[in-house]
C-alpha positions, 0 to 999 in steps of 0.5 A, spaced: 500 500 500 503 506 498 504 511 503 501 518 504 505 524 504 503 525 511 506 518 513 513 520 509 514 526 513 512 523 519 517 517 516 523 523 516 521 526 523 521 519 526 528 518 522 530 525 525 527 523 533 529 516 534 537 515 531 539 510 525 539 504 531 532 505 533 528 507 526 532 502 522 528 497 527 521 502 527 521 502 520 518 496 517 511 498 521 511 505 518 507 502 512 503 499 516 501 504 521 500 509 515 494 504 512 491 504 519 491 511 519 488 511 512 482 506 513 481 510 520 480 517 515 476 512 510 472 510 516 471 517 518 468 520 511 463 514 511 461 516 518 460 523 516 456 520 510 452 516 515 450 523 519 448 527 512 444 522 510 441 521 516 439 529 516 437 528 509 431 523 511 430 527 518 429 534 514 424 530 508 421 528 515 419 534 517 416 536 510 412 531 510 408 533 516 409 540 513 405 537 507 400 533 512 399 539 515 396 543 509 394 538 506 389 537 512 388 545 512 387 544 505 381 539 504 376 544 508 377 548 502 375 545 497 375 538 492 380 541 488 385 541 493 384 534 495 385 532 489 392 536 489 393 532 496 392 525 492 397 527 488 402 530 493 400 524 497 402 520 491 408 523 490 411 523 497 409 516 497 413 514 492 419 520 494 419 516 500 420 510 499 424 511 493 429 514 498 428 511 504 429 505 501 434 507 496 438 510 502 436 505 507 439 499 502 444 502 501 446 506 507 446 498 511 449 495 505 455 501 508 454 501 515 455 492 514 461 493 510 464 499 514 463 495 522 467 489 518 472 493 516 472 496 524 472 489 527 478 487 522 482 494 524 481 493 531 483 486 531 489 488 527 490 495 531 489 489 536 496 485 533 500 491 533 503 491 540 505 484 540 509 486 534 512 492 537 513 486 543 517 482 537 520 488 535 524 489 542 526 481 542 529 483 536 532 488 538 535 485 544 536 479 541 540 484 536 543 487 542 546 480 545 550 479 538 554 484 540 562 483 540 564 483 547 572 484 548 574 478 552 580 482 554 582 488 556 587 488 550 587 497 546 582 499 553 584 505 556 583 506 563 576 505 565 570 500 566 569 495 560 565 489 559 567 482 557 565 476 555 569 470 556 566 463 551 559 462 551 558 465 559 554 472 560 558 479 559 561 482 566 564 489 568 571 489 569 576 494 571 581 495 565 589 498 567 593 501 562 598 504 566 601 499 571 606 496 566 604 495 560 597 495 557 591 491 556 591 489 565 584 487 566 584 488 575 581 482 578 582 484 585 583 492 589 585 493 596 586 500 598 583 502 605 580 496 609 573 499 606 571 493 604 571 486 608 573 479 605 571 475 611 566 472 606 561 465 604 563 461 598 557 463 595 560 471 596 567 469 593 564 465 587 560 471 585 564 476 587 563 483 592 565 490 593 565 496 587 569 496 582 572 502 583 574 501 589 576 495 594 572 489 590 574 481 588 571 479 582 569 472 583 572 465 582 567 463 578 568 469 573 576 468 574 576 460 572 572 463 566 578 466 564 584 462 565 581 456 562 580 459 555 586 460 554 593 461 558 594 467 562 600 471 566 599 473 574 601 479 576 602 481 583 602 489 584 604 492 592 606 498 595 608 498 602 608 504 607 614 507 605 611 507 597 617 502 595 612 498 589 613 490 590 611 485 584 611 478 583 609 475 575 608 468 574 608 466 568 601 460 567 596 462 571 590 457 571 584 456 578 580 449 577 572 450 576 567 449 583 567 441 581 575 442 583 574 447 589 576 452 585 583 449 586 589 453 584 592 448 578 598 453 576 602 459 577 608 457 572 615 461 573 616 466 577 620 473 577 620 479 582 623 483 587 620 479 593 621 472 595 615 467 592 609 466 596 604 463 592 607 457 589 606 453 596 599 453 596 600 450 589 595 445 587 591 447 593 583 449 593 579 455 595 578 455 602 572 459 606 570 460 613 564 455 611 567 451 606 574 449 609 579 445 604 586 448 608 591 443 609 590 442 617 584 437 618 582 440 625 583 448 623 580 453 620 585 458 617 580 462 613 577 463 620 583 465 623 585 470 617 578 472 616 578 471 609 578 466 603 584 463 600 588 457 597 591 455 604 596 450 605 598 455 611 594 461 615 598 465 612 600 469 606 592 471 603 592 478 600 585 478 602 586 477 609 583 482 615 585 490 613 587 493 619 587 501 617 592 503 622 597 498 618 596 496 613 593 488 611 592 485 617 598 479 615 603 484 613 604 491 616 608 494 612 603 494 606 597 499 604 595 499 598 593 492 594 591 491 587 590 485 582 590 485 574 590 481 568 590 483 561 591 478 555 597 479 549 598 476 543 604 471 546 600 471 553 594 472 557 595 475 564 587 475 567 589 474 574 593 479 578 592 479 586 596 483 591 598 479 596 599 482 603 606 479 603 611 474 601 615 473 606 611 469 611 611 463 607 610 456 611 613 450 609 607 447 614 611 445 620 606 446 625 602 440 626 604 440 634 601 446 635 594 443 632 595 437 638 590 438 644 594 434 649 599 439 648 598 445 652 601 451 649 598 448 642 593 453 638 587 449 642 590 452 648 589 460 645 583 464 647 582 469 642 585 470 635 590 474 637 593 469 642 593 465 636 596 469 632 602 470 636 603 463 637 603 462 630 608 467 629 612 465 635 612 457 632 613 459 625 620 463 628 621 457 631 620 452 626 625 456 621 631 456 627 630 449 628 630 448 621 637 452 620 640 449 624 637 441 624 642 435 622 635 432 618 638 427 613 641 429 607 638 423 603 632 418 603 630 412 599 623 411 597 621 402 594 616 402 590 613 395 589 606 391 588 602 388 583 603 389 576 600 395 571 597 398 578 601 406 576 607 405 579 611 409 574 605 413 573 605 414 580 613 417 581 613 420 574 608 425 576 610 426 583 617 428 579 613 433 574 616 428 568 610 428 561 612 421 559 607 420 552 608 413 552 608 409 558 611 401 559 612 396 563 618 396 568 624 391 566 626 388 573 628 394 578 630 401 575 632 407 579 631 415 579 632 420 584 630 427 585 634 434 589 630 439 592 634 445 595 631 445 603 633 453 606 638 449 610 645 448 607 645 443 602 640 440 597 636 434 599 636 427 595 631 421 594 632 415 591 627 412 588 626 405 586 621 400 583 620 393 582 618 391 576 615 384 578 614 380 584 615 373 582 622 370 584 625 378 586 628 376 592 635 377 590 632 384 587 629 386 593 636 387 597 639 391 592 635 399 595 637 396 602 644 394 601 645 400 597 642 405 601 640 402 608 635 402 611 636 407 616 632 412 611 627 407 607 620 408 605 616 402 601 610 403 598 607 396 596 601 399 591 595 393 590 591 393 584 584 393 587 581 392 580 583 385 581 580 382 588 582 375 586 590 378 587 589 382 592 592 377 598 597 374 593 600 381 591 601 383 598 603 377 602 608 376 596 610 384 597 610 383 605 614 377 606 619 379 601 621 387 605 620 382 611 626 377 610 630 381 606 630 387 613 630 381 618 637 379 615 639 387 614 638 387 620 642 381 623 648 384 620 647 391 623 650 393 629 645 393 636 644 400 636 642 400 629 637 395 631 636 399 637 635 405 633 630 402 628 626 399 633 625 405 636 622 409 630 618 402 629 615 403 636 614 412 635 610 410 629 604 406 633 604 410 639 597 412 640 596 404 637 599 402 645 592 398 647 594 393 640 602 394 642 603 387 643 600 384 638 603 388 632 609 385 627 612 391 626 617 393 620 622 396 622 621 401 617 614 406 614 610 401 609 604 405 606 599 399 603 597 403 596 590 401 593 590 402 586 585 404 580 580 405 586 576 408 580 574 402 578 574 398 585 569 404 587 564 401 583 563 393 586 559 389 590 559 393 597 560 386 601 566 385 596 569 391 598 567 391 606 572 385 604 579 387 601 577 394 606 578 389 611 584 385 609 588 392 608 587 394 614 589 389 618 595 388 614 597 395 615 595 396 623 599 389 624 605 391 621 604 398 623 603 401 616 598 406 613 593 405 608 590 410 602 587 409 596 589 412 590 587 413 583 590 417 577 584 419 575 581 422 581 584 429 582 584 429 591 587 421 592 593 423 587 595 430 590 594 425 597 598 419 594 604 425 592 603 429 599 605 422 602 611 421 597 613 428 600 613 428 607 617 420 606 621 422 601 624 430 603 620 430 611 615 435 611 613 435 618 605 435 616 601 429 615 599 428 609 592 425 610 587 430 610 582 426 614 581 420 618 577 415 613 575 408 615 568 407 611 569 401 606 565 406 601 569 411 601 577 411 598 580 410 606 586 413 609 588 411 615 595 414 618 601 410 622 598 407 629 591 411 628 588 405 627 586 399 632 583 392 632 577 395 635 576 400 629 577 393 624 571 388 628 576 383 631 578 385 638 576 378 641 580 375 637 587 380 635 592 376 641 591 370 635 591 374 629 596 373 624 598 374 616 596 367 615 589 368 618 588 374 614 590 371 609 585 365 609 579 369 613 579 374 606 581 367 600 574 364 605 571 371 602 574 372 596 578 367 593 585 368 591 590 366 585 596 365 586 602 367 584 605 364 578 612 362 581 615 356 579 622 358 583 623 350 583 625 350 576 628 355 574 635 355 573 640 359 577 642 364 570 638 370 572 640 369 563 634 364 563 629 368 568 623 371 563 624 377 569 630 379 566 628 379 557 632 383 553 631 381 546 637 384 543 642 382 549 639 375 549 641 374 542 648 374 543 648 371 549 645 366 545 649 367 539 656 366 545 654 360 548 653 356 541 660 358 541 662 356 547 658 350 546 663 349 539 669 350 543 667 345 549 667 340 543 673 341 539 676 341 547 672 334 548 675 331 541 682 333 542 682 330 549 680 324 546 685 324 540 691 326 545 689 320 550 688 315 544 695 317 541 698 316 548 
């Protein structure tokens, strides 16, 4: 329908008023609304119709009573007057009906057409606003399809919105003047303003305003970090104005299914010492979500804040003291977070911690013991505690300069087959091995790492190939180190319960002789030395003392592959939990679970092999798990004949009785060891295969084997001469 003149200049007036962005979504209902304006005009001519027609009949009304009137003062005079009504009365007859008819037809003709037109323009006037309705979807639907930046790459100083992948925009404060440009600030802390003593709830979301102190949110940092690598910076400026920094180079949090853990930080330069790289691999911890390194301690509730706490110390969100600074360091007063992205890197995350320097290397776990009575439970306000914290600390680092802690410790790694035992030391080791392959018989490696103290620290690592016929194999990490610093890991696969008994009992006997005759060629206060690191493993196990066979160095009994074992019969597994236990406690062991494919149960086993290997002070085991359904973890001597459901009867209870009360239960293989016919050669023993050494061994004794003859024959020929 074509538009009038009057809808183009109301066209031009629209495009003049609403602005390009507004009238180019207006603009396709401009047509319509002009037809509407026309059928309305249409509407008003008709019914402007309607009433002169309806004064047409009201004025011939009017004459016809006029005719009446005289025709009745017109019958007193005469006939010929009457006849002249007749015919008047003839002639308005037919006007009359001529008309009223005529119009009468025609006008209801136009009034039926005209209300159908009404009613069709009012349900269309009625339609009109659910498409203004569709008009503004479109425009929002419009408005959502603007490129958001995902970073603060070419922004000047100011607050921008980003939009990281498929999640919805958010505000952050862009910094283009702190070292470069493109800082996204992520963290701001200025004047103690804004409190971080926060729910998990809060620290997810994020809280405070941008322009001043704020956090941004860990749901919105792990967003940042995961699409792609980025660079941590850490700004600071202490009450002297002296600026403080620290960079690390791959900065990464895990999601909420992780605890927003901190997964990387990279390498690390600046003018003050690290102090983040200690929390590495820790997760998000808060007054009401506690996932801190100590089990009966809330470091976020002594440091009022949240943070990845493998101590109570070093958070940049700790408490504001406004006299001072940040509550964990007193000579700070002004704290910042940044992140920007490049072409070559991504920095999203920049935090201003409080202070490096009060880094802990977690050597506080007397000060956690509640029989001790200057321990931490003993305090009775934040700030004794605190001072206590501080004064151990202190106290912990002079020990630690001056210790004569042992410079070098030995780790044996032995168990079932394909359960991950290089898996396992590979990863504690950071080594990235693509491929992986069975251990040939016994190999060797080692790791240094530089203590605070004089010189480095060194673990030997050993791991045994195959249990089947490896006694001799067994002496070689005891002869060569001693058994002074030992540490043996017997790892089960717990995919395979039929081999369950078979591998440990195989695994046990083997370190028990092997140290039983170590020990026979040790001196008696050697033997007296072992025994009593043997007994001040167990002592809170007093009450079982006289029942145990204890080993005379620390054996964690490891259950692999529980990803899989976590999916069996709960009857099967109350069995091998049983079994496990009970083979720990009675050589004085431990006993965790572990999976590779389980995030927690792998930094547990890789705490472990830290504290045995390089002695850290701090228990490993985050919790004390005895229940068969979930993976357990049970520490030396916390375990009990009691706790396992065989008190009566532990002074009887042996290695032989487990073993058979678990084969009643569970029936086991044996191991294939045929140690009867198997030659001396260790050439001949499929333990030690080596294709290419094997064929010129082969290749040797046939050549011996010629020799040997010709020897034989010119024996014979010189006795026959004779």
């Amino acid at each position: 329908m074509p538009v009038s003149s009057g809808s183009i200049i109301c066209v031009l007036q629209h495009s003049s008023q609403c602005g390009g962005f507004c009238f180019s979504i207006v603009e396709p209902l401009l047509p319509y609304v002009a037809s509407v304006q026309e059928k309305e005009s249409r509407f008003s001519a008709l019914t402007a119709k309607i009433q002169q027609l309806e004064a047409t009949i009201e004025s011939l009304e009017s004459q016809l009573e006029l005719s009446k009137s005289h025709q009745r003062h017109c019958l007193t005079k005469g006939e010929l007057l009457a006849s002249n009504q007749d015919l008047v009365n003839k002639l308005q007859e037919a006007m009359r009906g001529q008309i009223v008819n005529c119009k009468a037809d025609q006008l209801g003709s136009e009034l039926k057409n005209q209300s159908s037109e009404i009613l069709r323009l009012k349900s269309e006037a009625q339609a009109v606003p659910e498409k203004r309705l569709s008009a503004k979807e479109a425009e929002a639907e419009a408005e959502s399809e603007v490129a958001f930046p995902s970073s603060c790459i070419g922004k000047e100083d100011g607050i921008y919105e980003l939009k990281v992948s498929d999640s919805n925009p958010f505000e952050v404060p862009c910094d283009s003047s702190l070292v470069d440009s493109g800082w996204t600030v992520i963290q701001r802390r200025l004047d103690g303003s804004v409190d971080f003593k926060r729910s998990m709830l809060d620290y997810r979301s994020g809280f405070g305003q941008l322009e001043g102190e704020f956090f941004i949110g860990l749901d919105k940092l792990h967003q940042l970090t995961s699409s792609q690598p980025h660079e941590l910076y850490v700004y600071m400026k202490d009450v002297k104005n002296k600026i403080l920094y620290g960079r690390y180079a791959n900065f990464s949090i895990a999601g909420k299914e992780d605890n927003f853990r901190l997964n990387s930080l990279g390498s690390y330069e600046g003018n003050v010492n690290d102090g983040m790289s200690h929390h590495l691999h820790w997760e998000f911890s808060t007054f009401d979500h506690d996932h801190d390194l100590f089990p009966n301690y809330n470091c976020a509730l002594l440091a009022q804040c949240g943070w990845w706490f493998s101590s109570c110390f070093d958070s940049l969100n700790a408490k504001y003291d406004t006299a001072r600074g940040l509550g964990n360091s007193a000579t700070l007063t002004d704290c910042h977070g940044y992140i920007s992205k490049g072409p070559n890197k991504v920095l999203p995350y920049v935090m201003r911690l409080p202070q490096f320097v009060y880094t802990i290397h977690g050597k506080l776990r007397s000060m956690f013991d509640k029989s001790n009575p200057s321990s931490l439970s003993a305090a009775g306000s934040i700030q004794e505690i605190a001072g206590r914290l501080a004064e151990e600390q202190e106290r912990l680092r002079q020990l630690e300069a001056s210790s004569t802690a042992p410079k070098e410790r030995t780790l044996f790694v032995l168990g079932s087959k394909c359960v991950g035992k290089s898996m396992a030391i590979n990863r504690f080791f950071d080594r990235e091995e693509l491929t992986t392959r069975p251990t040939m018989a016994l190999e060797y490696s080692y790791g240094r790492r530089m203590g605070s103290g004089k010189g480095a620290q060194v673990l030997n690592v050993w791991e045994l190939g195959s249990l089947d016929n490896a006694e001799q194999l067994l002496e070689v990490p005891m002869r060569t180190h001693g058994l002074q610093q030992m540490s043996a890991f017997i790892m089960i696969d717990l995919s395979q319960p039929q081999r369950v008994w078979s591998d440990l009992e195989c695994a046990y006997r083997g370190l028990r002789d092997t140290a039983q005759r170590m020990l026979q060629l040790a001196t008696p206060q050697l033997r007296e030395d072992m025994e009593r690191r043997s007994l001040e493993r167990v002592k809170h196990a007093q009450q079982d003392l006289n029942s145990l066979e204890l080993l005379p160095f620390p054996v964690v009994i490891v259950g692999g592959k529980y990803d899989v074992f976590m999916d069996f019969e709960p009857a099967l597994k109350k069995h091998i939990c049983r079994c496990l236990r009970s083979m720990a406690h009675l050589i004085g062991g431990a006993v965790l679970f572990y999976s590779h494919k389980l995030p927690k149960l792998s930094k547990v086993l890789r705490d472990t092999i830290n504290h045995l290997g390089f002695g850290s002070p701090t228990n490993p085991f985050r919790g004390h798990v005895t229940d068969y359904n979930e993976a357990l973890s049970i520490w030396f001597g916390t375990d009990s004949w009691a706790q396992i459901g065989i008190g009566e009867i532990a002074g009887r209870w042996s290695v032989e009785r487990i073993g058979a009360t678990l084969s009643v239960e569970v029936p086991q293989l044996q191991l294939e060891k045929q140690k009867q016919q198997l030659p001396q050669d260790p050439a001949k023993d499929a333990g030690f295969k080596e294709s290419l050494i094997d064929d010129m061994r082969s290749q040797k004794d046939d050549e011996l084997a010629a020799i040997m003859r010709d020897v034989n024959l010119r024996g014979k020929f010189e006795s026959v001469i004779d």
